[in-house]
N, C-alpha and C positions, 0 to 999 in steps of 0.2 A: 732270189734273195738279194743278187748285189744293185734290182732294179730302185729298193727301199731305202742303202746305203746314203743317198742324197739329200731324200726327206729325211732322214734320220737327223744329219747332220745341220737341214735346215730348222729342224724344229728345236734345236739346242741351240739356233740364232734366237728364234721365238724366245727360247726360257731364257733366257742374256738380259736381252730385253725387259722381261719382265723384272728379273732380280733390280736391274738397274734402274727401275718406275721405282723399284720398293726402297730401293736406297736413296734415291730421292726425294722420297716421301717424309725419308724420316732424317734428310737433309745431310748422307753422309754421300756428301757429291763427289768426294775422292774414288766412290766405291761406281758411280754413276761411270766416271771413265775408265776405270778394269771393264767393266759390263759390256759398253761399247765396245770398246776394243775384243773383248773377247766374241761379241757380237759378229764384227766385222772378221773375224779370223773365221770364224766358222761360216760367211757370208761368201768369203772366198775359195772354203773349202767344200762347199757343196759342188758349186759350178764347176773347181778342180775336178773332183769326183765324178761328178756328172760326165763328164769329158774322157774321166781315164779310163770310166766302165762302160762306155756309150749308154749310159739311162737319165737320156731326157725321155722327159715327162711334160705333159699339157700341167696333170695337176703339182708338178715338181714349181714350174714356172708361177704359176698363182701362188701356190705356198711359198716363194721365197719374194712376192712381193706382201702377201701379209705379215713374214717375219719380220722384212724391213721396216714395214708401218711403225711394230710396236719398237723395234730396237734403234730406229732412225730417226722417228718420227715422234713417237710418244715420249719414250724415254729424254731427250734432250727437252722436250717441252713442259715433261715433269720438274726435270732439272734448274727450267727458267721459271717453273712458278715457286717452287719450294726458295730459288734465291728473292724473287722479289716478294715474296710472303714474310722473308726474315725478319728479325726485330731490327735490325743495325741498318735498315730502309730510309733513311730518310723524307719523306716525302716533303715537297715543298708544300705551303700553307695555300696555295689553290688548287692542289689537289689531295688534302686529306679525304674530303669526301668522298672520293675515287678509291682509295688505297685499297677497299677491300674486293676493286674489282680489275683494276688495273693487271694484276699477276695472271689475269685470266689473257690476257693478251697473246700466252704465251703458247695456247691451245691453236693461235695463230698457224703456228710450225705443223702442226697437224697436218691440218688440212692441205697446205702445200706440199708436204710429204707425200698425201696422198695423192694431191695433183699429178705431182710427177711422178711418181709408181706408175701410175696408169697410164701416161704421157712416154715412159720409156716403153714400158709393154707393149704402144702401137706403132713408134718409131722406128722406123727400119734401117736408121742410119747410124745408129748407136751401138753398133756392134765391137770397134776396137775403141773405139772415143766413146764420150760422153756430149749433146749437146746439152748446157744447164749445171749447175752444179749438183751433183750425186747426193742421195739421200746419208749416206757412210759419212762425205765429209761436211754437210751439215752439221750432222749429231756430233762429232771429233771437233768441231769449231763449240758446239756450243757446251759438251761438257766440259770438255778443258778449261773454257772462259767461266763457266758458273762456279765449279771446281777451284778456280785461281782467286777469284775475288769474291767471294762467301767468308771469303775468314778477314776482309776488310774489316777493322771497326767501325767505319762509316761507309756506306753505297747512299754518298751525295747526289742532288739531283742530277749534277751534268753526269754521273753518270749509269744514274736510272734515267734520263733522257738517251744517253749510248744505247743502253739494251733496248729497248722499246722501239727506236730507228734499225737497230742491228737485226730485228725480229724482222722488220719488213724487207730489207733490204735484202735478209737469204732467204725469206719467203718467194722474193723476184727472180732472186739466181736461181734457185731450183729450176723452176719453168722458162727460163729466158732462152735466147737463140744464140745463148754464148758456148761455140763450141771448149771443149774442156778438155784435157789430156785423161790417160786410163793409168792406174800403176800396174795394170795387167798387161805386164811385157813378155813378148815370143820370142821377142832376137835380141841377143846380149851384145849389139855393134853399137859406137857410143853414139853415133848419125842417129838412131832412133829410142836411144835413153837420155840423149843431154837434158831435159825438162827433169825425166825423174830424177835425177843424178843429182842436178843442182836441188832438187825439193828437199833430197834425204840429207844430203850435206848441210841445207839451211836447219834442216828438222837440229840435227844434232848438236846444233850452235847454239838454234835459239832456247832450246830444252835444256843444253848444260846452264844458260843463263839464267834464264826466268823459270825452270822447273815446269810443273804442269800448264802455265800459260805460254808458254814455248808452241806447246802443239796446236794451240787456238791460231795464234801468232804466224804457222807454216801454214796454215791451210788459207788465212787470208796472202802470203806469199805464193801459195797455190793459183790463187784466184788471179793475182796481179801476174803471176807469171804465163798464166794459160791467155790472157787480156794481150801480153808482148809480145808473145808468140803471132797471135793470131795479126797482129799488126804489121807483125815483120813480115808474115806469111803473104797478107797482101800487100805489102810494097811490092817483092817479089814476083808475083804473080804477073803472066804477061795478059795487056790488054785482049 
């Protein structure tokens, strides 16, 4: 029985997921990041699980990168078309004629999602690190941001130009060779938590400030702090 435990737990990422496609559907994006996030709690507690029962599984592994798909993957990409489908769009006058296809840009994240699912699955180096940015803090970067600025009265073009660059640029990150930090920490010494430590303490700053674009906000601090690490990492480094 407790071999099933895991899946159990992975297919209630799955249903997360879905709830939060549907909430973004019908454009209540606040509800898009409970879902994620609820997503990603149960993302973490499978493997938890996994670990505290010893039941890994080959088909544990595949089912919690199909969870990911919809809950990492689909669900934020829902999110970016339901925002650029809104009425309060502006689009500029050379591309009206676009407008009804431009949101689809946002099926973009898909695919790269799914890039990397399958690009982690054959990587053997990914085990306490991340190389690329995780499919969890894609979706947390882009519901939070769709979520923040959806209730704008105007999304001008500069910045329906943002999203549409922002769309390729963590399409890149996912697959890129930029090693990344894990918040899946073993040792509670601060030598091997300073990254997380400073991520949660910014989280909390910029979330009391800006509210739900707070957490859009930490994970691009994410990205710039795993960038300083890895720089400082190689100055250090001997020839």
């Amino acid at each position: 029985m407790k071999k099933h435990v895991p899946n159990l737990i992975t297919s209630l990422n799955a249903f997360s997921g879905c709830i939060a496609c549907v909430a973004a559907f019908h454009g209540a994006l606040e509800w898009v990041v409970f879902w994620v996030v609820m997503a990603g709690l149960f993302d973490f507690l499978d493997g938890f699980s996994s670990r505290l029962l010893d039941a890994y599984s080959p088909i544990g592994k595949e089912l919690d990168s199909l969870a990911d798909l919809i809950s990492f993957g689909m669900a934020p990409a829902v999110a970016i078309y339901s925002l650029l489908s809104g009425s309060n769009v502006a689009y500029p006058v050379f591309l009206e004629p676009l407008k009804e296809y431009i949101p689809y840009l946002a099926f973009v994240i898909v695919i790269f999602s799914a890039l990397r699912l399958a690009k982690f699955n054959l990587d053997e180096r990914q085990t306490d690190s991340f190389i690329g940015l995780a499919t969890p803090a894609n979706a947390m970067f882009w519901a939070s941001f769709c979520a923040g600025i959806h209730r704008y009265e105007t999304i001008n073009a500069e910045l329906l130009a943002t999203v549409v660059i922002l769309i390729f640029v963590f399409s890149y990150l996912m697959i890129s060779e930029i090693p990344m930090f894990s918040l899946k920490k073993r040792k509670l010494r601060w030598k091997e938590n300073e990254q997380l430590i400073a991520l949660l303490a910014f989280t909390l700053v910029s979330t009391y400030f800006l509210n739900i674009l707070g957490i859009a906000v930490s994970v691009l601090f994410y990205i710039c702090l795993c960038c300083i690490f890895n720089k400082k990492n190689r100055l250090v480094e001997p020839d």
